[in-house]
MIKOLZA-947197 format. One record per residue (C-alpha): residue number from 1; residue in one letter; x, y, z. Coordinates in Angstrom, 1 decimal. Example, Ala and Ser with C-alpha at 12.3 -4.5 7.8 and 13.67 -1.06 7.14 Angstrom:
BEGIN
@n = 1&res = A&xx = 12.3&yy = -4.5&zz = 7.8
@n = 2&res = S&xx = 13.7&yy = -1.1&zz = 7.1
END
This chain:
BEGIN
@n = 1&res = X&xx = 0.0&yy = 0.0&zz = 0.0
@n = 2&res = X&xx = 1.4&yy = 3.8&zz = -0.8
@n = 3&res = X&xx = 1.0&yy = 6.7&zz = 1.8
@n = 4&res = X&xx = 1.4&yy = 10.1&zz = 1.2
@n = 5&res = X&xx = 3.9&yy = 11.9&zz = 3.0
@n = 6&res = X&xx = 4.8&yy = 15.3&zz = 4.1
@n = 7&res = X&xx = 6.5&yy = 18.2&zz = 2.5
@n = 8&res = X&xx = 8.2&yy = 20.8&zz = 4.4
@n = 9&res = X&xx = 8.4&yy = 24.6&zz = 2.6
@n = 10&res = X&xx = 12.1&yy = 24.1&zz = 2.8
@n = 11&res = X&xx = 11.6&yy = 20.7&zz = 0.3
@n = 12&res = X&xx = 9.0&yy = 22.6&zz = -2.0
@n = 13&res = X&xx = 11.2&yy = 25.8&zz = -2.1
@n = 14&res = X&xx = 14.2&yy = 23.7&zz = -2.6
@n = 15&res = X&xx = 12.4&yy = 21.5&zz = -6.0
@n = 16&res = X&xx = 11.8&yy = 25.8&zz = -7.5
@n = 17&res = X&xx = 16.1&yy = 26.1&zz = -6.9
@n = 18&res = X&xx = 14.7&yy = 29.2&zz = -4.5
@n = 19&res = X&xx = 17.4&yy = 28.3&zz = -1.7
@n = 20&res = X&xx = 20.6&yy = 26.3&zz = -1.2
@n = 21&res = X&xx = 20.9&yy = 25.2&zz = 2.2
@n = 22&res = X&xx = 19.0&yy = 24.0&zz = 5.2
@n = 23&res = X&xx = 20.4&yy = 26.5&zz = 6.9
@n = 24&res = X&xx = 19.7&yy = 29.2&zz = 4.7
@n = 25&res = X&xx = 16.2&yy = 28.9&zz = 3.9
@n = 26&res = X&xx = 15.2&yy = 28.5&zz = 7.9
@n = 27&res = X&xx = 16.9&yy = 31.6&zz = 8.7
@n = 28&res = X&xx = 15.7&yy = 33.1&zz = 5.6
@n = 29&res = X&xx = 11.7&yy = 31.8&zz = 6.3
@n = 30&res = X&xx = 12.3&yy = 32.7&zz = 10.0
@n = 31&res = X&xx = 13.1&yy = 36.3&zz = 9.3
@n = 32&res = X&xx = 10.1&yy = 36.6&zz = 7.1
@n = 33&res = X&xx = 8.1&yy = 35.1&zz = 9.5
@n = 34&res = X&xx = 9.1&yy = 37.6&zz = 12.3
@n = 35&res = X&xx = 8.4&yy = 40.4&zz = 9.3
@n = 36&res = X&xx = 5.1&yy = 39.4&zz = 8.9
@n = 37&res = X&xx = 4.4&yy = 39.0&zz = 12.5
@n = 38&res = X&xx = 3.1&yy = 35.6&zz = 12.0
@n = 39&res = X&xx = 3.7&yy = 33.2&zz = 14.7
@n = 40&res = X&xx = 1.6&yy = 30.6&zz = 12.6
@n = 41&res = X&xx = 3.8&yy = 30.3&zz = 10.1
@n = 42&res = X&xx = 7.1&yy = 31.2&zz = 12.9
@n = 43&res = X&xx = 5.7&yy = 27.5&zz = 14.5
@n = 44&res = X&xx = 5.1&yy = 25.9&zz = 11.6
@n = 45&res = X&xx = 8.6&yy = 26.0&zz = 10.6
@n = 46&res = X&xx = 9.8&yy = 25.5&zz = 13.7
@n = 47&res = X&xx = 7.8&yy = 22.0&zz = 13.5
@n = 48&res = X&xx = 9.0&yy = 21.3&zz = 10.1
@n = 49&res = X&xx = 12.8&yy = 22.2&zz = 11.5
@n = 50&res = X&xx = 12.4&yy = 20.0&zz = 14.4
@n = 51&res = X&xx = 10.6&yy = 16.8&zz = 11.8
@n = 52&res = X&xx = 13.4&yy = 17.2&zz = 9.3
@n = 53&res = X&xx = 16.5&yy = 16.8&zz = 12.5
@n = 54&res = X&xx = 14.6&yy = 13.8&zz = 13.7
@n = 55&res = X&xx = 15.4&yy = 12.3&zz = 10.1
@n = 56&res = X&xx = 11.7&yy = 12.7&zz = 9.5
@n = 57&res = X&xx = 9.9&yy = 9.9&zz = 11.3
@n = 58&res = X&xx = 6.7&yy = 8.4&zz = 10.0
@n = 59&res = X&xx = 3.5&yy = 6.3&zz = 10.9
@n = 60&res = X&xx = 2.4&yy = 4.9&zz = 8.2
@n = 61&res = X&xx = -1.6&yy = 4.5&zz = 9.2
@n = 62&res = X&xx = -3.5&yy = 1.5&zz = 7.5
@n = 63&res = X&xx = -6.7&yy = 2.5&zz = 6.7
@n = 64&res = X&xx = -8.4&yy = -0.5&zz = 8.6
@n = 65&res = X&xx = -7.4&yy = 1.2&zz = 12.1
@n = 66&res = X&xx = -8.1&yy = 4.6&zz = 11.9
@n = 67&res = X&xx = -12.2&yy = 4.3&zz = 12.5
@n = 68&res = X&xx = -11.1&yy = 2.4&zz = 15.7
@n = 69&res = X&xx = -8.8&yy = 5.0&zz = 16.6
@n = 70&res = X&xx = -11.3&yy = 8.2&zz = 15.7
@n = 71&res = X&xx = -14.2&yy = 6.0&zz = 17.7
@n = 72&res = X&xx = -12.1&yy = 6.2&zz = 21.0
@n = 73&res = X&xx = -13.6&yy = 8.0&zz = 23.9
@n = 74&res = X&xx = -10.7&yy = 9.5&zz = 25.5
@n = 75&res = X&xx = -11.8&yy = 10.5&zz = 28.8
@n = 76&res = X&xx = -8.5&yy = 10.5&zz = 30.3
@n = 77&res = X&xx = -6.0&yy = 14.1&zz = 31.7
@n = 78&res = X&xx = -5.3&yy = 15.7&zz = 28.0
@n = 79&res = X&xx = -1.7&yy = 16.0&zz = 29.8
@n = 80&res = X&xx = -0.9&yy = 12.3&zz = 29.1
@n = 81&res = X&xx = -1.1&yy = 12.4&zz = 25.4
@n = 82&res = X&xx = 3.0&yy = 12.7&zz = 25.0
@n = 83&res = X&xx = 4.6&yy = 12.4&zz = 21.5
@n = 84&res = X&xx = 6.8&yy = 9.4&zz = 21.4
@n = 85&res = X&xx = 9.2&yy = 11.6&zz = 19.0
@n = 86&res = X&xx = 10.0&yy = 15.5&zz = 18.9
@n = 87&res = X&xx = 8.2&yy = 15.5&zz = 15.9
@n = 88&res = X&xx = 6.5&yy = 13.0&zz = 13.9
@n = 89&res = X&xx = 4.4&yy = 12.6&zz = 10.2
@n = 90&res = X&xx = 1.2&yy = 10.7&zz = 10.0
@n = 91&res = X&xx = 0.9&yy = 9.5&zz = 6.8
@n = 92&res = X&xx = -2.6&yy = 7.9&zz = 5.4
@n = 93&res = X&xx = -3.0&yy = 5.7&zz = 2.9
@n = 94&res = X&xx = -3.5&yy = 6.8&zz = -0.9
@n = 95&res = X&xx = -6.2&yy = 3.7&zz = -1.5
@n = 96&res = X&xx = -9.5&yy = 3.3&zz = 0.7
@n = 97&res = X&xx = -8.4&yy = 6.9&zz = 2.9
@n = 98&res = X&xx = -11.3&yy = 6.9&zz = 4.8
@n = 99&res = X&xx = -10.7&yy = 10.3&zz = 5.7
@n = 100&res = X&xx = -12.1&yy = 11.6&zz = 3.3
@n = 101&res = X&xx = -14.4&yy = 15.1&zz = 2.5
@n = 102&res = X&xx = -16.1&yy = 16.8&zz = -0.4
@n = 103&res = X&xx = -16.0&yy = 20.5&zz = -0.6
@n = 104&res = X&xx = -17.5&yy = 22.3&zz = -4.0
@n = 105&res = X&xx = -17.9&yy = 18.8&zz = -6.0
@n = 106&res = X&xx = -14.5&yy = 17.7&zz = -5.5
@n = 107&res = X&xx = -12.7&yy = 15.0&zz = -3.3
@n = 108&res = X&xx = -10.3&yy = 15.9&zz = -1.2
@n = 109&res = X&xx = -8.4&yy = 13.4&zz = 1.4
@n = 110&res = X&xx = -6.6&yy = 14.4&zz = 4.8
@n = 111&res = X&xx = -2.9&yy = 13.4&zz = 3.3
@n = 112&res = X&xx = -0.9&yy = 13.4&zz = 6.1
@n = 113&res = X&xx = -0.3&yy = 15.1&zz = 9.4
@n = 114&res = X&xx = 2.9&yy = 16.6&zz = 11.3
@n = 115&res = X&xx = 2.9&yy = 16.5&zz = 14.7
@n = 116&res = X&xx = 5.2&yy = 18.4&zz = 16.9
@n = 117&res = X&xx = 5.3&yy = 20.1&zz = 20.5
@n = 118&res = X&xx = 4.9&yy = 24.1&zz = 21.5
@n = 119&res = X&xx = 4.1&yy = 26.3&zz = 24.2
@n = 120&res = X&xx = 7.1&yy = 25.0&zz = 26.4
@n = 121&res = X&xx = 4.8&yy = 21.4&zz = 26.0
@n = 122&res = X&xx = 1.7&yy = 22.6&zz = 26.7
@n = 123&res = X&xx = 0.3&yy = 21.7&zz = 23.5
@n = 124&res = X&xx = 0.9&yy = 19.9&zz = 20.0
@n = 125&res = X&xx = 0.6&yy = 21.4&zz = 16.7
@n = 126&res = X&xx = -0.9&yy = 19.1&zz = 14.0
@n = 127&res = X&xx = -0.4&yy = 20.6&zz = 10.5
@n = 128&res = X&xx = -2.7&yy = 19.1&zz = 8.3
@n = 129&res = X&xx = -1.9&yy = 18.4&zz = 4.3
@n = 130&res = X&xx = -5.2&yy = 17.5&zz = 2.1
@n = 131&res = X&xx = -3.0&yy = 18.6&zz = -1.3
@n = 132&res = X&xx = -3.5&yy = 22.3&zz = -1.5
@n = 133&res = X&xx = -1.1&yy = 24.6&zz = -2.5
@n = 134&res = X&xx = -0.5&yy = 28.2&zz = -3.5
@n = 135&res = X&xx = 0.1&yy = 28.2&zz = -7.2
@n = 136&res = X&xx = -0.2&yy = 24.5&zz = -8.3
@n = 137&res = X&xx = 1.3&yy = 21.4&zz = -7.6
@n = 138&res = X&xx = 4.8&yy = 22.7&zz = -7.3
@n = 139&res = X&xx = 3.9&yy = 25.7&zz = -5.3
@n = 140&res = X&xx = 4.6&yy = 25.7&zz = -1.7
@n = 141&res = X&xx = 1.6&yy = 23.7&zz = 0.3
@n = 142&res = X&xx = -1.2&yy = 24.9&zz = 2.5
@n = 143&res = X&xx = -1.2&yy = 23.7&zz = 5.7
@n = 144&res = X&xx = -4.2&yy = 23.6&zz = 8.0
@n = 145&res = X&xx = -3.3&yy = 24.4&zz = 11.5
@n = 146&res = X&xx = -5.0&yy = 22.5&zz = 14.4
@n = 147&res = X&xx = -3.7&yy = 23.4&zz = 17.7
@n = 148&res = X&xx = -4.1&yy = 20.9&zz = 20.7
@n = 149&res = X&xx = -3.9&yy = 22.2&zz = 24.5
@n = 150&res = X&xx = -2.6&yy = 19.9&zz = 26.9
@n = 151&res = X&xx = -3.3&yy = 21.3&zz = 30.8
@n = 152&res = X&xx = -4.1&yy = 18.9&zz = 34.0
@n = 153&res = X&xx = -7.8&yy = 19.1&zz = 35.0
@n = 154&res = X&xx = -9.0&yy = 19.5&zz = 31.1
@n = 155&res = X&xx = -9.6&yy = 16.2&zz = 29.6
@n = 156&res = X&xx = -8.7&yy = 14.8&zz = 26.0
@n = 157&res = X&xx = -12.7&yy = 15.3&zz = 25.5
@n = 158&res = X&xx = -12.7&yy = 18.6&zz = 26.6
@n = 159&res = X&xx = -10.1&yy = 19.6&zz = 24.2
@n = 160&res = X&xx = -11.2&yy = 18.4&zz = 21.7
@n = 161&res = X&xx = -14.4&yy = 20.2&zz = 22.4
@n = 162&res = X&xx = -13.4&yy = 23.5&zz = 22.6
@n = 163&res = X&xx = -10.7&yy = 23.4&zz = 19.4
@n = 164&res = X&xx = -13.3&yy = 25.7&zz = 17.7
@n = 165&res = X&xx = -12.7&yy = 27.0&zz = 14.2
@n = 166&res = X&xx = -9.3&yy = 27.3&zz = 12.4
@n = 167&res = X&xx = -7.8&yy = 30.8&zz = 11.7
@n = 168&res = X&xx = -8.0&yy = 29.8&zz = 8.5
@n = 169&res = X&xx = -11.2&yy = 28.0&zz = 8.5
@n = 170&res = X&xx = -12.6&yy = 30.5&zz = 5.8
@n = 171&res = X&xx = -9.1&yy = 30.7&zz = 3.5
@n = 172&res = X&xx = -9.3&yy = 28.4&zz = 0.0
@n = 173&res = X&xx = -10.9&yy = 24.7&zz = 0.9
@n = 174&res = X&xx = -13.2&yy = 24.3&zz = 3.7
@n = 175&res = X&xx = -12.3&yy = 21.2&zz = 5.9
@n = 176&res = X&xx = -15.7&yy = 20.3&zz = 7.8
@n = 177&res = X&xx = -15.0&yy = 19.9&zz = 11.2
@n = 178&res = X&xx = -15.7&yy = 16.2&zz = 12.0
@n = 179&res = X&xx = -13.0&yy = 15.8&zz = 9.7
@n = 180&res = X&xx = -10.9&yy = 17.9&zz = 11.8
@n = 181&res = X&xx = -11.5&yy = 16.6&zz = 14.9
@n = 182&res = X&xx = -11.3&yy = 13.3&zz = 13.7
@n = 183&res = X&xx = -7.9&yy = 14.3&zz = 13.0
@n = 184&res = X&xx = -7.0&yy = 15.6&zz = 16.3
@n = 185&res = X&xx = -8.3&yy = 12.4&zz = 17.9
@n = 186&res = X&xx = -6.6&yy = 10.4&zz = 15.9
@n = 187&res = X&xx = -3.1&yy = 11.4&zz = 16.3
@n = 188&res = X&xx = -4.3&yy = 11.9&zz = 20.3
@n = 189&res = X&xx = -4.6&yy = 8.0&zz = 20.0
@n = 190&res = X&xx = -1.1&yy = 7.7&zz = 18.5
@n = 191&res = X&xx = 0.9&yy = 9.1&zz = 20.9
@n = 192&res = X&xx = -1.2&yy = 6.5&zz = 23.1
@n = 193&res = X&xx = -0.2&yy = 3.0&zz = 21.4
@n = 194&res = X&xx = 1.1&yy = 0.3&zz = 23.6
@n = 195&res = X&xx = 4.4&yy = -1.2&zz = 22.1
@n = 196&res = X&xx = 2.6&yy = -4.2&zz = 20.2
@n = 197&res = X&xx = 3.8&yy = -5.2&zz = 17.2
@n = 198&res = X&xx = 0.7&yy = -6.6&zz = 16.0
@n = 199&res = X&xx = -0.7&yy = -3.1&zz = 15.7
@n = 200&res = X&xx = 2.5&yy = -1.1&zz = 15.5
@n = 201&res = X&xx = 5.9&yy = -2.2&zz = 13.7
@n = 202&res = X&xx = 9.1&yy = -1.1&zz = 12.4
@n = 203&res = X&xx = 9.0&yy = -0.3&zz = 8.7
@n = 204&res = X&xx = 12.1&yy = -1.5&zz = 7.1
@n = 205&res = X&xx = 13.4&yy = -1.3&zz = 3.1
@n = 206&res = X&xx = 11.1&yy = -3.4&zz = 0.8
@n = 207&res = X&xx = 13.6&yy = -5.7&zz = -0.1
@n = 208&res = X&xx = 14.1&yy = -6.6&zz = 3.5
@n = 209&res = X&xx = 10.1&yy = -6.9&zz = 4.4
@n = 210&res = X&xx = 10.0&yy = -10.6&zz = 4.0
@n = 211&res = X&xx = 13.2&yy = -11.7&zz = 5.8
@n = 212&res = X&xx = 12.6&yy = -9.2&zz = 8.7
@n = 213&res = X&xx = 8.4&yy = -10.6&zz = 9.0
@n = 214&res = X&xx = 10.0&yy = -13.9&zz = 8.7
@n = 215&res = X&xx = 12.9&yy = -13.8&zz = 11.6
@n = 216&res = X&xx = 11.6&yy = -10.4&zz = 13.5
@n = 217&res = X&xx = 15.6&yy = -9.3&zz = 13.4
@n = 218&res = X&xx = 16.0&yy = -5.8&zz = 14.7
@n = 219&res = X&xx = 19.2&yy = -5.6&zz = 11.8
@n = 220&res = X&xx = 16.7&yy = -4.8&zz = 8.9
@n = 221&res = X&xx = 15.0&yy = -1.9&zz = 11.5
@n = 222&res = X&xx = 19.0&yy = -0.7&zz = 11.8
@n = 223&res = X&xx = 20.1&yy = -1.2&zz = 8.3
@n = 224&res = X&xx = 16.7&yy = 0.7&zz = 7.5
@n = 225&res = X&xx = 17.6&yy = 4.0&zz = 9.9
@n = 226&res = X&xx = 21.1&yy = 4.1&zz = 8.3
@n = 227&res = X&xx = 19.4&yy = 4.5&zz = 4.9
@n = 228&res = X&xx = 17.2&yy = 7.2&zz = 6.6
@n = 229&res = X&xx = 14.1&yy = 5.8&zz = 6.4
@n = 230&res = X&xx = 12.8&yy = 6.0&zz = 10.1
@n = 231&res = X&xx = 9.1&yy = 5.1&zz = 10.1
@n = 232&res = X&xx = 6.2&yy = 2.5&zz = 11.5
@n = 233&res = X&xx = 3.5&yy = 0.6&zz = 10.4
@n = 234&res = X&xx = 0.3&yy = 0.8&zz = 12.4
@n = 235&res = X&xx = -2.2&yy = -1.2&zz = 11.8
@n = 236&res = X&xx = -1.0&yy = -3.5&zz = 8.8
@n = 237&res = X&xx = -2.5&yy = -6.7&zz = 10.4
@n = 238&res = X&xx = -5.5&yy = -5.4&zz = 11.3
@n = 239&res = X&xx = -7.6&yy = -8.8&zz = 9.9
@n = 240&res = X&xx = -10.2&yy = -7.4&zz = 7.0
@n = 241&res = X&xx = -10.8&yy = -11.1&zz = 6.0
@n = 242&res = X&xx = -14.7&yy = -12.4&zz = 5.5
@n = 243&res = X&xx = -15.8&yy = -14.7&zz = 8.7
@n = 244&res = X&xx = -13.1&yy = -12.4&zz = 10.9
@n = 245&res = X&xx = -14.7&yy = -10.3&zz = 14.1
@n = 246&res = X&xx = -12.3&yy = -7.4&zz = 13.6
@n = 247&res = X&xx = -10.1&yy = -6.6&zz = 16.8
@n = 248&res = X&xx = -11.3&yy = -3.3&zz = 18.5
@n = 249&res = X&xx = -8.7&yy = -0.8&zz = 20.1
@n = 250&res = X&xx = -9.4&yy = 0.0&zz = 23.6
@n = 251&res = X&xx = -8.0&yy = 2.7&zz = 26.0
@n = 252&res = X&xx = -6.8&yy = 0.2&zz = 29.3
@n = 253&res = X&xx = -4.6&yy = 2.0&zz = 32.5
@n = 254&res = X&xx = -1.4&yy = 0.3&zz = 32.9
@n = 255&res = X&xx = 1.4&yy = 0.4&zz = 35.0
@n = 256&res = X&xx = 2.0&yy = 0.8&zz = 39.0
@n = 257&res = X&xx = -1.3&yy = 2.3&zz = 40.1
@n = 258&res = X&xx = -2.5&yy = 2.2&zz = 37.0
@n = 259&res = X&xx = -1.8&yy = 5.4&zz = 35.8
@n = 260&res = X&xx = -0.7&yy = 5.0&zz = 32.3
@n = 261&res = X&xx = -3.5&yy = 4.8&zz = 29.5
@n = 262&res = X&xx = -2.2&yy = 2.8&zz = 27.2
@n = 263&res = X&xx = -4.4&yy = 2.1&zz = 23.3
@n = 264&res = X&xx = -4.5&yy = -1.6&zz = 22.9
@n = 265&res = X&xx = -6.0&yy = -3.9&zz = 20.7
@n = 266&res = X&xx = -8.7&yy = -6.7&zz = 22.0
@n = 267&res = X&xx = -8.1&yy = -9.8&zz = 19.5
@n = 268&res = X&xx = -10.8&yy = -10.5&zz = 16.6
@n = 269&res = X&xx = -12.4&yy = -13.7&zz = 16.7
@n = 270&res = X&xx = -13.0&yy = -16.3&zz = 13.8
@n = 271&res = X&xx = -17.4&yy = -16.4&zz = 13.5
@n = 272&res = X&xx = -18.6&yy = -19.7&zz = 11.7
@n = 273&res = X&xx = -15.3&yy = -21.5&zz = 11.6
@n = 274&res = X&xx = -16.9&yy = -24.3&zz = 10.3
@n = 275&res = X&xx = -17.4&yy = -22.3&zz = 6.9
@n = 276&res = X&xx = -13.6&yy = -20.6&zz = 7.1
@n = 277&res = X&xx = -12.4&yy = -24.4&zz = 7.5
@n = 278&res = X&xx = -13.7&yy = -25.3&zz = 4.1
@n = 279&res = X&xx = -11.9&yy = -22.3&zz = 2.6
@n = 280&res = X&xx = -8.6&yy = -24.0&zz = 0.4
@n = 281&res = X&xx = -5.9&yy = -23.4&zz = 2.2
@n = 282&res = X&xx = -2.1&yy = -22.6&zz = 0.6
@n = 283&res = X&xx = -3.2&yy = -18.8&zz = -0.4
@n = 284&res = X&xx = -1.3&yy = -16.2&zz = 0.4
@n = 285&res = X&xx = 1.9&yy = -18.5&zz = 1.5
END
């Protein structure tokens, strides 16, 4: 399956030949940030900054598990949601997105997400990509900003509640709202995954998928950082085959006292398995 990824100013400027360095075009796009006294677009590439010296990490996010992620009811202190990077890109899927939106007759798709801290950590910032841009496909993108508070007493719920509309909720498309907080609540449910690698796992050079799924050898996840590619799959097993309950993801406390909400996934079940047993078997080995 192909996901979309993100792309920072500094990469879109840099396909024009508008600057030459990394260096250069941050303290260039910083400067005219500060000029324009806009601390939206200050943050924003301050987020992509941060993304690109983390060797831009990634969650790849299959599309069976994100309406299991967005049904969560997280009822829990919005001050436990903690990134599990200093900055990280959710990337969907390009087939069966299902986060998806019509605005004015045409289909649009939330592409991917960054996801980064601010306010000294008392919020994220979630850039979202649906594929907009300024002046066509090789113009620099448009960004919607979503900004999510983190304080103790206000729960997940609550913030999500009182996100309200965008500061650019009326500029070029109009993202509805569920969409948006759909959004929000998924990447909330992100940073809350329990290390299980039959929801979450390293994602490693094609040509070493196989031989890592068959042996489980941290080396591939290695060789695969050294090459600079630093991401996750979440959700790839997630069972979609007829006569399968689906697993459901669940919000459980963990740890001493349990204090640590932790998403986990309650296992699907075979239904009829007298039926499944008559299915040929060899497919798919």
């Amino acid at each position: 399956m192909d996901f979309y990824t993100f792309t920072t100013n500094r990469e879109a400027c840099s396909r024009l030949n508008l600057v030459k360095s990394t260096e250069e075009f941050y303290a260039m796009a910083t400067a005219e940030a500060v000029a324009r006294d806009s601390p939206q677009f200050f943050q924003q590439l301050n987020s992509e900054r941060t993304w690109e010296e983390a060797r831009k990490p990634y969650y790849n996010v299959w599309p069976s598990i994100v309406p299991m992620l967005t049904r969560l009811n997280l009822d829990l202190d919005s001050g436990l949601i903690q990134l599990p990077l200093p900055a990280l890109c959710i990337r969907l899927p390009k087939q069966h997105n299902p986060l998806e939106f019509y605005w004015e007759n045409q289909r649009f798709e939330v592409r991917s997400m960054l996801l980064s801290e601010i306010n000294e950590g008392r919020g994220l910032s979630i850039l979202i990509d649906i594929g907009e841009t300024e002046n066509g496909p090789f113009a620099v993108p448009i960004y919607t900003y979503r900004n999510f508070p983190r304080r103790d007493g206000l729960t997940v719920e609550q913030s999500l509640a009182s996100l309200g509309i965008g500061i650019s909720a009326e500029d070029g498309v109009q993202i509805p709202e569920a969409i948006l907080t759909d959004c929000v609540r998924l990447c909330c449910s992100l940073c809350l995954l329990e290390n299980d690698r039959s929801v979450i796992e390293p994602d490693v050079l094609s040509k070493d998928r196989n031989k890592f799924e068959a042996s489980g050898d941290d080396r591939y996840v290695d060789k695969a950082h050294r090459r600079g590619k630093i991401g996750w799959n979440v959700g790839r097993h997630i069972e979609v085959a007829p006569h399968y309950r689906r697993p459901h993801m669940a919000l459980v406390w963990t740890g001493p006292g349990r204090a640590v909400p932790r998403v986990v996934p309650r296992r699907g079940s075979v239904v009829h398995r007298e039926l499944v047993e008559k299915v040929p078997s060899g497919f798919g080995e």
